[in-house]
N, C-alpha and C positions, 0 to 999 in steps of 0.2 A: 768856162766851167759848165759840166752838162746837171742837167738836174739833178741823173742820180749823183754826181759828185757832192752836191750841195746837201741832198739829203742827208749821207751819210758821214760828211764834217758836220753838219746839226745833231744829229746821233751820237758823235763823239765827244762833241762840247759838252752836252747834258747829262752826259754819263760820267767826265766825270767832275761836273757840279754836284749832281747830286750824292756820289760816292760817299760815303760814311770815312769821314779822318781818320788815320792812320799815325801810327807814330813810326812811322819810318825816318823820322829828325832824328828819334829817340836811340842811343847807342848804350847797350848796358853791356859789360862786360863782366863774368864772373871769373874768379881768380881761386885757386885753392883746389887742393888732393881731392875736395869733396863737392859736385857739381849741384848740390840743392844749395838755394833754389837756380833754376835754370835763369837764362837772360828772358827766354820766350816767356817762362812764367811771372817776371817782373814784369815786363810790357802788359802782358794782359791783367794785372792789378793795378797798373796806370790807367788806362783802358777803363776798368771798371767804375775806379774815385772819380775819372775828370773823361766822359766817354766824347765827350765835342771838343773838347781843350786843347789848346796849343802847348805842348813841352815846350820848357827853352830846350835849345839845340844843345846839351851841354853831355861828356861821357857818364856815364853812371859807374861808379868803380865801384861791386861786392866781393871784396876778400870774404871767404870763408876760413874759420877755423874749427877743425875737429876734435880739437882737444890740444895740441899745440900752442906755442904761445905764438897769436899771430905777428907775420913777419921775419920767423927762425922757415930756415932752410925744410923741406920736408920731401926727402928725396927727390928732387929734380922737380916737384911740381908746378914751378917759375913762379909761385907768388911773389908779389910787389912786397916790400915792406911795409909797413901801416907807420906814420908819421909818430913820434914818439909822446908826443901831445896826448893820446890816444889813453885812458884811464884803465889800467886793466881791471876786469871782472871776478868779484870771488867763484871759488869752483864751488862748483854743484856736488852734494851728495850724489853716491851710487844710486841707480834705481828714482832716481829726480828726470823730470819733464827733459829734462837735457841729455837724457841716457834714449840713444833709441832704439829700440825690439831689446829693451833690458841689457842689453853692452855695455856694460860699465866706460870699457874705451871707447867708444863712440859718441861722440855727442859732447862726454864729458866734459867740460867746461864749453860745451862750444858755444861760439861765438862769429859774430859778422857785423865786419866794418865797410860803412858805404862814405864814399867821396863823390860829393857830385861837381862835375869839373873843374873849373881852379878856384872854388871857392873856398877859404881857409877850411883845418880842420877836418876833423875824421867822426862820424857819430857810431857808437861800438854798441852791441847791445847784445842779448844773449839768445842763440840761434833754438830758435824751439826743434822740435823733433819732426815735424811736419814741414814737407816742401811750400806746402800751398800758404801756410800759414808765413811762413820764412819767408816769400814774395810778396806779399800781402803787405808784410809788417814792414819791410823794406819801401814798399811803394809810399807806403802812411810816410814813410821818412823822410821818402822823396821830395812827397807833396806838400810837407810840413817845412823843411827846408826852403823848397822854391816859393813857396810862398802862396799854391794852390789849394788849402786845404784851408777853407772859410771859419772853421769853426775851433783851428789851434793855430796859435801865433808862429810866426816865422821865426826858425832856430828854435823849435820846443817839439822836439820830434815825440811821439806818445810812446807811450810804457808798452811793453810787449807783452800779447794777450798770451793766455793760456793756452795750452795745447786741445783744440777741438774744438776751442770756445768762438763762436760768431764772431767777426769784427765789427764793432758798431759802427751807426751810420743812422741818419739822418732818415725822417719818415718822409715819403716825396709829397705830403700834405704841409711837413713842417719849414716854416720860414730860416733865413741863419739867422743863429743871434745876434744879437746887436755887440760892439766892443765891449760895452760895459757889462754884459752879460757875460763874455766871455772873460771879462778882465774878474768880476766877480767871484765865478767859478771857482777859477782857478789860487783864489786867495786860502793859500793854508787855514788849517782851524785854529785858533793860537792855543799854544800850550802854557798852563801854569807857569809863572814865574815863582821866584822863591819866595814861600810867604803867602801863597794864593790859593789855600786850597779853603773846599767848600764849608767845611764842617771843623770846627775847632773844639778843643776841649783844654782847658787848664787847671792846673791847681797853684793856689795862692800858701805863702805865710803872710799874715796880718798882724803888724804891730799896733795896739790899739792905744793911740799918745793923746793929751790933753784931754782923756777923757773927762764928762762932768756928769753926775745924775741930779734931777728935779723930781722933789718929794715932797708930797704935803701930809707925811706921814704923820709929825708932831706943829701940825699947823696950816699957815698959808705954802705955797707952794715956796720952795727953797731949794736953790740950786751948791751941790757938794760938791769940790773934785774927787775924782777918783782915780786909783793907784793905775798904774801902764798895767795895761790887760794886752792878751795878745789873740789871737786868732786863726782857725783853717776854714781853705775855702775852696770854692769848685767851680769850675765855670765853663758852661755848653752853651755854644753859640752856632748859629747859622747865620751863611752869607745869604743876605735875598739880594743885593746886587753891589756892584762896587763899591765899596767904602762900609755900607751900613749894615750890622749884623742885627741877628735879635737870637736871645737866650735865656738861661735861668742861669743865678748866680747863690746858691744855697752857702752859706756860713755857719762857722758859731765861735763866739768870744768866750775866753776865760777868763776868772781872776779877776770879776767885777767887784772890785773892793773899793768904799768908801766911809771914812767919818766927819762927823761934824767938828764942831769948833770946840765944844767941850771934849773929845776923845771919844764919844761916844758911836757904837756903829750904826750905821746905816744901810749898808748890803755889806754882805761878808763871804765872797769868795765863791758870787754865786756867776749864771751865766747866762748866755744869750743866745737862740737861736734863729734865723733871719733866713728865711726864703723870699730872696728878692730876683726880680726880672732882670735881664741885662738888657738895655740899647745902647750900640756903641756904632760912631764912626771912626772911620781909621781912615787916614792920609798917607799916602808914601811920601816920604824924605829924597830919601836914596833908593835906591834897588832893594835892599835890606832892611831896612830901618822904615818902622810908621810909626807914627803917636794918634793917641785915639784920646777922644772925650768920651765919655759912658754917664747912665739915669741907672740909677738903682730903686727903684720901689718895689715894697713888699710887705710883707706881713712879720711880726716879730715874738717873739716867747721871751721871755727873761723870769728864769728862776727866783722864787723867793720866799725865804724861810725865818722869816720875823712874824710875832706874835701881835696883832691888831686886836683890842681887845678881847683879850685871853683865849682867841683862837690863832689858829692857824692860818698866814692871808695864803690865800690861791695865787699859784703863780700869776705874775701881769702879760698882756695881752697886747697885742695895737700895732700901728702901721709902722711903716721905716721909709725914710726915703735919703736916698744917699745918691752924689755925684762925683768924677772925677777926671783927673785928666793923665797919662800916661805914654810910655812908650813901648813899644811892642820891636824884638832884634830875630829876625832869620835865621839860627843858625845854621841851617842848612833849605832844602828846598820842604820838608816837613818839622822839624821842632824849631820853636823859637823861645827867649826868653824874655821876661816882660818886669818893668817897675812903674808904679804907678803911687800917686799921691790924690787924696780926697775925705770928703768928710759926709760923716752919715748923722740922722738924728731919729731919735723913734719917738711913737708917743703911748707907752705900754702903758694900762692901767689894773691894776689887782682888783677884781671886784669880789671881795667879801664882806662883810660883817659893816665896814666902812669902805667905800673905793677909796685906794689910795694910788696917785699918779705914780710912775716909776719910771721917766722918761730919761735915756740913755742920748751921750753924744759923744762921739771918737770922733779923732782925726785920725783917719784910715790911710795906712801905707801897705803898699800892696807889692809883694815880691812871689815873682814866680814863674812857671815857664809851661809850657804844655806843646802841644802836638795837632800840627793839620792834616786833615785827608781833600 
């Protein structure tokens, strides 16, 4: 072999070592009446994602469909059928990204289904109005498929961008995420279940049973039964996180009647009014169903219109603090209905002329239902 032979087989080896890869492996066949996107312009959107990368050797199958149901006859155009597997896509409104240069038949529902060799399955998706875009998006499917596309799982081909819009991509400073980061991502936001919404409001009827008052109106302090008084009530709550809410729970009882053991009275058909705080937790049961314990304190008014040396006593005053335990039902994914059983005690005192105590205690039943947002 003479030198110049040898030169020029060395010139040949390193040309094409160095050669920049090709996807000449790569076979993309397009199918369909309508030739966007071309094959040439799928290869060069592979090309771009994975520009050093090995394709597997495998065919790239793009039926196009231009408004057709893909896989029906459309005059002689020799489309393949598209596997039946294949979910069909709702049609687009006229004048939609799917219409192009405004054609209402054009585009209209269109659509394109890619096969990559004889792997199961058809992945369908809706053909934007743009060639370049329509290659593009096909490649992302390619590459998500095969399993080259670092940053989406294999089988989770990506949503199809908007007509004009950039395709994203990775900054060449930026590292690929890690699985977890990817497996992250990709985690839905969870939505409400029934019964889970932020802000609640209800209103109550309140039976007010075994009531008693404590008076030391004719004396040391002495405790009377008093007659079934009953109640309305209102109640705004906020969730701050799972289980535990905090709100206001404002009241007011009627029909506080009571006498003593001679017949004589002692309140007569007066009332009560309680702005108490809510804390409550609530546990789910079932999907529907919670039961809550709840703190009631607050501040209390209780009416009263007896004569304390030969005036007039001023209404009594003083704290409340009440607790309970109940269940709370779903009736749908915003109203629910609720029964509850507990008990409150207050420590009202009338300060006029003489203070006199005028401390109230129910067993509080609580029926009622309200509405989440």
């Amino acid at each position: 072999m003479t030198r110049r032979h040898a030169l020029s087989l060395s010139a040949l080896v390193a040309a094409v070592l160095l050669a920049p890869p090709v996807l000449a492996q790569l076979s993309v066949i397009v199918r369909g009446s309508d030739t966007c996107p071309s094959g040439d312009a799928v290869r060069a959107a592979l090309q771009a994602i994975r520009p050093r990368g090995d394709w597997p050797a495998q065919t790239i199958m793009v039926d196009v469909d231009d408004g057709n149901e893909v896989g029906a006859p459309s005059g002689g155009s020799g489309r393949a059928a598209v596997p039946s597997s294949a979910a069909p896509l709702p049609a687009q409104p006229a004048g939609s990204p799917g219409d192009r240069d405004g054609d209402p038949t054009h585009g209209h529902r269109a659509r394109l289904a890619v096969t990559l060799g004889e792997a199961p399955g058809v992945r369908e998706l809706p053909a934007d109005p743009d060639c370049s875009v329509r290659a593009e998006t096909v490649a992302l499917v390619v590459a998500a498929w095969a399993g080259s596309l670092p940053a989406l799982p294999a089988a989770s081909p990506p949503t199809t961008p908007a007509a004009g819009s950039p395709l994203p991509g990775p900054s060449p400073t930026d590292s690929p995420p890690s699985d977890g980061e990817v497996l992250a991502a990709e985690q839905p936001r969870p939505t409400p279940g029934p019964g889970e919404g932020r802000v609640e409001i209800a209103v109550s009827f309140l039976p007010m049973l075994l009531g008693r008052v404590v008076t030391n109106l004719n004396g040391p302090d002495t405790s009377f039964d008093m007659d079934a008084g009953y109640g309305l009530g209102l109640a705004l709550a906020v969730r701050i996180f799972a289980g535990l809410s905090l709100g206001l729970a404002p009241q007011v009882v009627f029909h506080l009647s009571a006498k003593d053991s001679a017949g004589y009275t002692v309140i007569d058909s007066e009332r009560e009014y309680d702005l108490m705080a809510r804390i409550a937790y609530a546990y789910g049961v079932i999907p529907r169903l919670k039961v809550y314990a709840e703190l009631l304190p607050g501040y209390s008014l209780v009416t009263y219109h007896m004569i304390v040396l030969g005036a007039q006593a001023p209404n009594a005053r003083g704290t409340v603090f009440g607790g309970g335990l109940g269940a709370a039902y779903a009736i749908d994914d915003r109203f629910f209905a609720k029964v509850g059983i507990g008990y409150q005690v207050g420590s009202q005192i009338s300060h006029g002329i003489r203070d006199v105590d005028l401390e109230t205690r129910f067993l509080r039943i609580d029926l009622g239902g309200g509405v989440r947002f």
